[in-house]
DRENDREN-148546 format. One line per field, with one value per residue (C-alpha): x, y, z; residue in three letters. Coordinates in nm, 4 decimals. Each point is the difference from the previous one (the first is absolute). Example, Ala and Ser with C-alpha at 12.3 -4.5 7.8 and 13.67 -1.06 7.14 Angstrom:
X = 1.2300;0.1370
Y = -0.4500;0.3440
Z = 0.7800;-0.0660
rest = Ala;Ser
END
This chain:
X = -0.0472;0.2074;0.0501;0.0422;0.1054;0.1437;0.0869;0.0724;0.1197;0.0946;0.0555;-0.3106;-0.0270;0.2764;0.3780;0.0696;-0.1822;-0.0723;-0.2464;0.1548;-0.1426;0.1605;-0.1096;0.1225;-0.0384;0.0703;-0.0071;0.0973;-0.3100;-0.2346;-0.0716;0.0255;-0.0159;-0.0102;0.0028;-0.0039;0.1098;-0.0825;0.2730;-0.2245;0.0288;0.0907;0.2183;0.3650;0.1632;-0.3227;0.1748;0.2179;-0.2923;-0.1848;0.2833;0.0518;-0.2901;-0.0832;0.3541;-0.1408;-0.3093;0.1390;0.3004;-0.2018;-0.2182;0.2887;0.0990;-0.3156;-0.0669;-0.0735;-0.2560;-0.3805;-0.1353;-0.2537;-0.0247;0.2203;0.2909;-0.0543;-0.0426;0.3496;0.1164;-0.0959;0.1729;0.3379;-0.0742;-0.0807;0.3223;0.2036;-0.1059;0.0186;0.3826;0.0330;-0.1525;0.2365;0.3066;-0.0863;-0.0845;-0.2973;-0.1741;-0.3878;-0.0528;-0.3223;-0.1443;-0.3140;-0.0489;-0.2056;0.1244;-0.1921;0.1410;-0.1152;-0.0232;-0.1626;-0.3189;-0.0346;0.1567;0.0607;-0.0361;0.1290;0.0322;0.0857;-0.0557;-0.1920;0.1956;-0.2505;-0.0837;-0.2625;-0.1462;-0.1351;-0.1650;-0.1000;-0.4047;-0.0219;0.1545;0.2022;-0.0702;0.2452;0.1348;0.2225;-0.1262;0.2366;0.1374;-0.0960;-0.1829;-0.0469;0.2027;-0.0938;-0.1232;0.2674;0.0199;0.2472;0.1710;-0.1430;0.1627;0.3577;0.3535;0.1715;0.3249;-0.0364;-0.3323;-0.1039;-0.3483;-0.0861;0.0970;-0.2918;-0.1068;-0.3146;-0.0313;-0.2026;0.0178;-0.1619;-0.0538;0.1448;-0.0339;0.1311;-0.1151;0.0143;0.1904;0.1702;0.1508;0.2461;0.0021;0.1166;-0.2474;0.1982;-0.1718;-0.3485;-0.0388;0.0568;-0.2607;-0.3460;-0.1005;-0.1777;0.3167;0.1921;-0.2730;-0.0122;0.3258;0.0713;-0.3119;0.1008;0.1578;0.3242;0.3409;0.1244;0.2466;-0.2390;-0.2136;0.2847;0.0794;-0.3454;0.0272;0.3395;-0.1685;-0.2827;0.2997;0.2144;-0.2995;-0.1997;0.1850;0.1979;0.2229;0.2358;-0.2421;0.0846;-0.2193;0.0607;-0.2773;-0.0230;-0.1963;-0.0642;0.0209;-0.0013;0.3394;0.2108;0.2965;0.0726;0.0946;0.0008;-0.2036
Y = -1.3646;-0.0383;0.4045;-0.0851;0.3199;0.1415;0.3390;0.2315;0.3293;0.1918;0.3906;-0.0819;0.2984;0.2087;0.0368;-0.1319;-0.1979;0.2212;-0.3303;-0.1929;-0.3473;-0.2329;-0.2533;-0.1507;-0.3134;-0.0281;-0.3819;0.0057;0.1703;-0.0416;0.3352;0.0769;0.3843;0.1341;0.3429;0.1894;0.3435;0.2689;0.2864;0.3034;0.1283;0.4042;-0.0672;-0.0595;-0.3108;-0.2154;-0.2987;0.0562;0.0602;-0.3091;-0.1720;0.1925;-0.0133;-0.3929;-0.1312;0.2554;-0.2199;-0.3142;0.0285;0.1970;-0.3412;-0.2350;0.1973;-0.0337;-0.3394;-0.1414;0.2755;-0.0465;0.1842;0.2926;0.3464;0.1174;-0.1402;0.0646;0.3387;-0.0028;-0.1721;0.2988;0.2642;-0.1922;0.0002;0.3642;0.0279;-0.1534;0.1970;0.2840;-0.0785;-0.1371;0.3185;0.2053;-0.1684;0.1146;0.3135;0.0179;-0.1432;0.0064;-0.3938;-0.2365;-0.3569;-0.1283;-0.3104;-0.3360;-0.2925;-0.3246;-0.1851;-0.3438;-0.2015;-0.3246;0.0881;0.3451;0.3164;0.3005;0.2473;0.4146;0.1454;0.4163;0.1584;-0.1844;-0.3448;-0.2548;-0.3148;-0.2609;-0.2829;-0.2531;-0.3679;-0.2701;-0.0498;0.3665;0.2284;0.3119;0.0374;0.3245;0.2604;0.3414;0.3358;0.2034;0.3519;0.2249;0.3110;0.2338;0.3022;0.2174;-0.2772;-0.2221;-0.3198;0.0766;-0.2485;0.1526;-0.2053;-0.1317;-0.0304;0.3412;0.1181;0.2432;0.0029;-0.3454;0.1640;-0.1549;-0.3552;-0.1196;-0.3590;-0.1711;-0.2667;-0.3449;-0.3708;-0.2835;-0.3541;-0.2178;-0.3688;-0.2581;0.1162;0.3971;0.1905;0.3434;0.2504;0.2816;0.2348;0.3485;0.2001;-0.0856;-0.3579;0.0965;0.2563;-0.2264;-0.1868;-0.0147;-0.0673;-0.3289;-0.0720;-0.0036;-0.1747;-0.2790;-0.0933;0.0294;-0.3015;-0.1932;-0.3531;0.0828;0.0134;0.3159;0.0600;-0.0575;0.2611;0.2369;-0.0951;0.1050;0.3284;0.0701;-0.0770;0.2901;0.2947;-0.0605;0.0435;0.2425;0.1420;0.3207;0.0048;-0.2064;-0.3668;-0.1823;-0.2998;-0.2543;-0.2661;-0.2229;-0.2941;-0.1260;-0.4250;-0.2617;-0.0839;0.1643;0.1162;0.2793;-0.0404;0.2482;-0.1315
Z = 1.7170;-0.3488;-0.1983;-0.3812;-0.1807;-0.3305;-0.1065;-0.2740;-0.0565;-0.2956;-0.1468;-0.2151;-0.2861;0.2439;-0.0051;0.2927;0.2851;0.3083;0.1549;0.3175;0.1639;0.2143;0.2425;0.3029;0.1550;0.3646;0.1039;0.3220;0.0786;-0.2491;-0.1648;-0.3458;-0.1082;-0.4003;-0.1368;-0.2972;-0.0623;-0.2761;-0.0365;-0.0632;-0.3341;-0.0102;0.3046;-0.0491;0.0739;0.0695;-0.0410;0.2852;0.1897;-0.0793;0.0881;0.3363;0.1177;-0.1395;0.1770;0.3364;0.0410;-0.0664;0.2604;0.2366;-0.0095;0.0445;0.3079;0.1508;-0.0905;0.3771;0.0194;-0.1164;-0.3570;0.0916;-0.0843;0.2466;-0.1259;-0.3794;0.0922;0.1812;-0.3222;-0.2264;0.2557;-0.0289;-0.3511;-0.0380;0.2098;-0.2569;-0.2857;0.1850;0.0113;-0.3285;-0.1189;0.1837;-0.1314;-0.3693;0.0844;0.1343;-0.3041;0.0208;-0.0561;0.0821;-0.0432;0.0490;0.2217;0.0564;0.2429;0.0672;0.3419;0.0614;0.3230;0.0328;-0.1034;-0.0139;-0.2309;0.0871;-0.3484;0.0464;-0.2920;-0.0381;-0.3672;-0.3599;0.0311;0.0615;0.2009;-0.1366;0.2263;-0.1942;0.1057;-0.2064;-0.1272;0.2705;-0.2454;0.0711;0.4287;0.0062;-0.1839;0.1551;-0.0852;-0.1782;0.1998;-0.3407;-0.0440;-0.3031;-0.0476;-0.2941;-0.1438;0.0943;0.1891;0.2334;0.3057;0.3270;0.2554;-0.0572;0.1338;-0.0702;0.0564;0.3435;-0.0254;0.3091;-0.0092;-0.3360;0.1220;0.1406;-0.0669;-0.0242;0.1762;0.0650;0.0938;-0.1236;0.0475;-0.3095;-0.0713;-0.2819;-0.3263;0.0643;-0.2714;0.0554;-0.2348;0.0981;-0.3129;-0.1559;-0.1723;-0.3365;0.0132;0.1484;-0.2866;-0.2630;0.0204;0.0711;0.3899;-0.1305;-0.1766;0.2568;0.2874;-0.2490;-0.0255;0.3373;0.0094;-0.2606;0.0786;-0.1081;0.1325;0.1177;-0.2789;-0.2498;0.1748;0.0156;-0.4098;-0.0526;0.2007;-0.1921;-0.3487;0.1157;0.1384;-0.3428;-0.2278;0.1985;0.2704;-0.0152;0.3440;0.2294;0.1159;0.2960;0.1542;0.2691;0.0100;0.3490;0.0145;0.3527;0.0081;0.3052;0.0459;0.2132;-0.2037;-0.1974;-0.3522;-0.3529;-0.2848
rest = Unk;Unk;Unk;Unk;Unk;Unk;Unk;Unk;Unk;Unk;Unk;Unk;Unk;Unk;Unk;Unk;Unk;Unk;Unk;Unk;Unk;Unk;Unk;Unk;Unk;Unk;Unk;Unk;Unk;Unk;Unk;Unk;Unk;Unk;Unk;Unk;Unk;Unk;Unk;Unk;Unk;Unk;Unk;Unk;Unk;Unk;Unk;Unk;Unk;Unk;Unk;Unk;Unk;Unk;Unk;Unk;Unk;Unk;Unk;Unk;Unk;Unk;Unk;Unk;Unk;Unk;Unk;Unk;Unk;Unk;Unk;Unk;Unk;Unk;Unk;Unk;Unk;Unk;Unk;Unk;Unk;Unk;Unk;Unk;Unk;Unk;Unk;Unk;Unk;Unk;Unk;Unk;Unk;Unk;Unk;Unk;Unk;Unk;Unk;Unk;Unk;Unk;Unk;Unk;Unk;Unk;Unk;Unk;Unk;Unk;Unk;Unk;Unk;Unk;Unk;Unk;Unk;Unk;Unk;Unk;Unk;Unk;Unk;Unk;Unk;Unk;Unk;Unk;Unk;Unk;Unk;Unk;Unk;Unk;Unk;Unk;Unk;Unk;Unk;Unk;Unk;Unk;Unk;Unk;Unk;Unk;Unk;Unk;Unk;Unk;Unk;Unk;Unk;Unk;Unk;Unk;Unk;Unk;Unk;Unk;Unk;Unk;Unk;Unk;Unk;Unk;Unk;Unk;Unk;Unk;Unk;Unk;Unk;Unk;Unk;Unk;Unk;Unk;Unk;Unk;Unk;Unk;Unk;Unk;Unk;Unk;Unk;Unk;Unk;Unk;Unk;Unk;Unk;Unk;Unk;Unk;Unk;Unk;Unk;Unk;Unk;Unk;Unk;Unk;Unk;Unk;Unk;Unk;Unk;Unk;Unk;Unk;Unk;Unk;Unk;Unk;Unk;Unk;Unk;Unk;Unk;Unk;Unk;Unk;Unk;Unk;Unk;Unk;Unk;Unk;Unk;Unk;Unk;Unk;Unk
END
């Protein structure tokens, strides 16, 4: 099968940009993997740990590339990753830093979708509707929403991922997202645009049009559109 995607991330209504995404295509066997990652505000340095824990996955992934997606091995994914937070952490200190987590891995036709925290996976399909969506790791705390499940400097029993596999064919849509661009919109907002015939950076202008007037934090999206051929290319 073909992956189309686009992304976008910006700081949003914040001073800086603690969001991290990347993707990774891995031709010689046929997997593609993308993440995003949201720095936890009231944590120090959540930037670096978006970053550690996004780069973690991704190269844990690339170093297991003969071996097949499952939950086994995104679970071993998210203990190196804890790993190297743990060890970032130390080096400054033994700062008290966390990110929030959600990974879509496709082979041939099926994903595999862990996600650990409030950033989000849609699954979408064409004249279906929206087939899938992750439920957020949140509880209230005096009132406040608060990030149950996360990664967290020291603390591996908080990174526990959720996660499932699904079949996908030509036409499916999926969106990796931060809360910052779920919570700037409406949840029919954002289903139809994911529906809409339109490219995927139109989609994603549309998305960024809603965070600048609306939102109030960091946004980050990666939208993945699954097509016949069988190459890998960026919108």
């Amino acid at each position: 099968m073909n992956i189309k995607y686009a992304a976008i991330s910006k700081k949003g209504n914040r001073t800086r940009n603690e969001d991290a995404f990347g993707v990774t295509e891995m031709l010689e066997c046929g997997r593609w993997i993308g993440i995003v990652c949201d720095g936890l505000g009231g944590h120090s340095l959540g930037e670096v740990a978006s970053q550690t824990v996004c780069k973690s996955i991704l190269d844990y992934w690339c170093m297991h590339c003969a071996e097949p997606d499952s939950e086994g091995k995104v679970a071993d994914a998210c203990r190196t990753a804890q790993t190297e937070l743990d060890r970032q952490a130390a080096k400054r200190g033994h700062a008290e830093m966390g990110t929030t987590m959600v990974m879509a891995a496709i082979k041939d036709d099926k994903v595999t979708i862990a996600h650990i925290g409030d950033s989000r996976c849609y699954l979408c399909r064409p004249e279906t509707g929206m087939l899938f969506q992750t439920t957020d790791h949140t509880e209230l705390s005096f009132g406040w929403e608060i990030v149950s499940r996360c990664f967290l400097s020291f603390h591996p029993e908080k990174a526990v991922p959720d996660v499932v596999r699904f079949g996908v064919q030509p036409g499916d849509r999926l969106l990796l997202c931060s809360d910052g661009l779920y919570k700037s919109m409406t949840p029919d907002m954002l289903r139809e645009r994911m529906l809409e015939k339109k490219t995927l950076e139109e989609i994603l202008d549309e998305y960024d049009s809603l965070c600048e007037k609306y939102g109030e934090d960091n946004y980050t999206a990666v939208v993945i559109e699954i097509c016949h051929e069988k190459q890998i290319v960026m919108d």
